[in-house]
C-alpha positions, 0 to 999 in steps of 0.5 A, spaced: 808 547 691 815 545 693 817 549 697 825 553 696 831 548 699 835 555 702 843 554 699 845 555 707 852 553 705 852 558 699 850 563 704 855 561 709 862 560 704 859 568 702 859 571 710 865 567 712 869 572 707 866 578 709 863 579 703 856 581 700 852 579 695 854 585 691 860 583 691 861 576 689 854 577 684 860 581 680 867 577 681 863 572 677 859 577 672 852 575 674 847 580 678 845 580 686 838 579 684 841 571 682 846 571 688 839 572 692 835 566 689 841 562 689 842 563 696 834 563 698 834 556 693 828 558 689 833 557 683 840 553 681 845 557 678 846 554 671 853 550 670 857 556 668 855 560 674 856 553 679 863 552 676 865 560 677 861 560 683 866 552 686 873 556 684 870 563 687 869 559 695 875 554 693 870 549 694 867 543 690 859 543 687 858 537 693 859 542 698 857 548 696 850 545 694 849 538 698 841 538 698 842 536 689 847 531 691 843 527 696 839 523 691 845 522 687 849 519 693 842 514 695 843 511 688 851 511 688 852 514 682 859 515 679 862 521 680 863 521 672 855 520 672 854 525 677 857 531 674 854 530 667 847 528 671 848 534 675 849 539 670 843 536 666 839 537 672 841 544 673 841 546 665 833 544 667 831 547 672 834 554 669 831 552 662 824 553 666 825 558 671 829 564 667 824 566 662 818 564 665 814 563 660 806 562 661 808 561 669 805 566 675 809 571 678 813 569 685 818 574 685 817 582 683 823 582 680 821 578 674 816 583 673 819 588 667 818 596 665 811 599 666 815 603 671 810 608 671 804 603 671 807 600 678 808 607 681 801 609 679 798 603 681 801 603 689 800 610 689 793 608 688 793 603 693 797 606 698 790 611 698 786 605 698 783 608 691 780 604 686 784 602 679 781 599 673 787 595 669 786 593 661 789 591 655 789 584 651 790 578 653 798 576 655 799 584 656 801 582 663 795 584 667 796 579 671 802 580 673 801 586 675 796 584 680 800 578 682 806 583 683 802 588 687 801 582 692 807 581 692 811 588 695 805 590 699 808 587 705 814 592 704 812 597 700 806 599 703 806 595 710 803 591 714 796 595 714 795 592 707 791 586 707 791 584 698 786 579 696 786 576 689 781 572 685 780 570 678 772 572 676 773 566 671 773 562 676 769 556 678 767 559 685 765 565 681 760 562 677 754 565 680 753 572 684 753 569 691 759 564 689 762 571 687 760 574 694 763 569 699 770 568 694 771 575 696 771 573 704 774 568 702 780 571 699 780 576 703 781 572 710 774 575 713 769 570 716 763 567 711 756 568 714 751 561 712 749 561 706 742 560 704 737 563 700 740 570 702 747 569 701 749 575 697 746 580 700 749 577 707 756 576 704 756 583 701 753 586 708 760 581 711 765 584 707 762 592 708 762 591 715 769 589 715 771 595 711 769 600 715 772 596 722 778 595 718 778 603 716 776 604 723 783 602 725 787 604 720 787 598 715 786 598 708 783 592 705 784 590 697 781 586 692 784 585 686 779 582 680 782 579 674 778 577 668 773 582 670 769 579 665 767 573 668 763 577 673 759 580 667 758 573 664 754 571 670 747 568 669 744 572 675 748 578 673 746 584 674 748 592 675 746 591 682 753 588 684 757 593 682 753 598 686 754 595 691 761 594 691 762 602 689 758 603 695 763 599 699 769 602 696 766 609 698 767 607 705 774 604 704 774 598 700 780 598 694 778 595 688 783 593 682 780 590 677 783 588 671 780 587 664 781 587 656 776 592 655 774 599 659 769 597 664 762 601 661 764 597 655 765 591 657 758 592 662 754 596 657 755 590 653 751 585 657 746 591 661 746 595 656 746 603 655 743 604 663 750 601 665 753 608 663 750 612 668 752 608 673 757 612 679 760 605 679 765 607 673 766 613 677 772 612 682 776 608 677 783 611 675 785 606 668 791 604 667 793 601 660 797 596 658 801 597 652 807 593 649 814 594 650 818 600 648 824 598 644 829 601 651 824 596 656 825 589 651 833 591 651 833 591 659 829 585 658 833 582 654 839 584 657 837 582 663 835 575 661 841 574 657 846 574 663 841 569 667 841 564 661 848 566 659 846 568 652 852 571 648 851 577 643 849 573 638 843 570 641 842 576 645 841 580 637 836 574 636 831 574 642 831 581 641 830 581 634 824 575 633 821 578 641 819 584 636 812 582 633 813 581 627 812 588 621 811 593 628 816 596 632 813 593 639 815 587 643 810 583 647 813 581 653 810 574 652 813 574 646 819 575 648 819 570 653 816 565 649 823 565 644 828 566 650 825 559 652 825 556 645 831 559 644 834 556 651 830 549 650 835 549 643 842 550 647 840 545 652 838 539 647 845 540 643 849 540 650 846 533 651 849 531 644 843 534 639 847 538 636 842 539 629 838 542 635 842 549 634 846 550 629 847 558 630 853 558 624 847 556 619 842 561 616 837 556 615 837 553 623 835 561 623 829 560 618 826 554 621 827 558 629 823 563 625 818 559 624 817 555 630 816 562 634 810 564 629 807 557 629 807 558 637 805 565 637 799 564 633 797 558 636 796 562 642 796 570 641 791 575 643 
């Protein structure tokens, strides 16, 4: 993973003014949240904004964001090369940031709405209770997940320690497997492994449940695609118990899944899964679409980063919508943001048949890419 190059000198040109990234986010119309990822480098202001951004600090793109040019400058690229190169490079990095489509959260703030689903999740988790999170496949339950990781250190503090692992993964294939991946993600130390290693793995992690307990930490284990887990060919009821038994001392279970999780379990054990106490100590949270006020914030939201004008505004909102429902997948929306996004870049670099906003049929042909895309990949 290529690690963020921080902007010091944005930051610099800002502080030596006295100003705070408020106020420079609204002299030139963007947002704090922009100004702090331009500053923390995870991401490049878009040529429109680099351009406000030189005239705000009297200054030129060289100066106030030096690490893009260096490569240029080794190549001795003309300054005529360099700007057109520059803004190509930028209006890049932008197209495969901004909307984030089939990426992994890194930043909470990318993760929109489910206002009510994130406080019921951390208010569950501060407890150390355990949460069961459903929904079809690019609802946004991983994310969900990812997002709790990612403001446990400042939302519920040191004394959290969250793992993650996916269920479908290699490492989880088998029960033991499975076992010694949740020491693993969670950062506890892994017994030998032999004939015996699911139940030394499960005896490990409820050891250090109740030690972590005793000293008043929390550890918690988010499962995704809990599926995988019931697809196992050694599966069996008694894992879960024993994870039921271990959540009873302290351990915080947050599972996530398309189906509720008798349904799923009852499915490959059948009916005796029912009356399993597993089920008991979840709470469910569903995921559902976007309301229409949560896809226009998004919308919103989005549009100032991408520099969309009303119009495109009106079209990402209009074809996000699946089609013939009143409901917005957040995918979805995603999923035209970029298209639409990827249109404007091509015509900036001279494909100019790629967006013709004045032509109904260029609207017809867009229409039809997003349904084409969504099929190919929706739930």
């Amino acid at each position: 993973m290529v690690r963020p190059h921080p902007n010091i000198e944005l930051t610099h040109a800002r502080r030596r003014r006295a100003w705070s990234q408020e106020e420079v986010a609204g002299k030139i119309g963007t947002t704090q949240a922009n100004l702090s990822r331009w500053e923390r480098g995870i991401t490049s202001p878009t040529p429109y904004y680099l351009r406000l951004l030189c005239k705000l600090f009297d200054t030129s793109p060289q100066d106030l964001f030096p690490h893009m040019f260096e490569q240029e400058t080794a190549l001795s690229v003309s300054p005529e090369e360099r700007e057109v190169s520059t803004d190509a490079l930028l209006s890049l990095e932008q197209a495969s940031t901004v909307f984030m489509c089939n990426m992994g959260l890194d930043r909470a703030e990318e993760f929109y709405g489910r206002e009510r689903e994130k406080l019921r999740l951390l208010i569950r988790t501060l407890k150390g209770e355990s949460t069961s999170v459903i929904g079809p496949r690019r609802i946004g339950k991983t994310w969900l997940l990812q997002y709790l990781r990612l403001v446990t250190p400042t939302q519920l503090g040191p004394r959290y320690t969250v793992g993650y692992l996916d269920a479908t993964g290699p490492s989880c294939a088998t029960r033991s497997g499975f076992t010694r991946e949740i020491l693993n993600v969670l950062s506890l130390d892994i017994p030998e492994q032999d004939t015996m290693a699911v139940s030394k793995n499960l005896t490990t992690l409820e050891i250090s449940v109740k030690e972590a307990h005793a000293d008043g930490r929390i550890l918690v284990l988010c499962i995704d695609e809990f599926e995988g887990l019931c697809k196992q060919a050694d599966f069996h009821l008694d894992i879960l118990e024993n994870l039921r038994a271990i959540a009873q001392v302290g351990l915080g279970l947050v599972i996530a899944s398309k189906k509720p999780l008798i349904e799923i379990v009852s499915e490959v054990v059948g009916n005796e899964s029912k009356t399993s106490p597993f089920f008991n100590i979840f709470v469910q949270i569903s995921l559902k679409p976007f309301t229409h006020t949560e896809a226009s914030k998004f919308v919103a939201a989005k549009s100032q980063e991408a520099v969309f004008n009303e119009q495109e505004q009106e079209a990402l909102l209009n074809y996000g919508r699946v089609k013939d429902q009143e409901q917005w997948l957040p995918w979805r929306l995603q999923l035209v943001g970029t298209l639409l996004q990827e249109d404007k870049l091509l015509a900036d670099q001279g494909n100019l048949d790629s967006y013709r906003p004045t032509d109904p049929d260029y609207w017809q042909e867009f229409e039809e890419r997003v349904e084409e895309a969504y099929r190919g990949v929706a739930p």
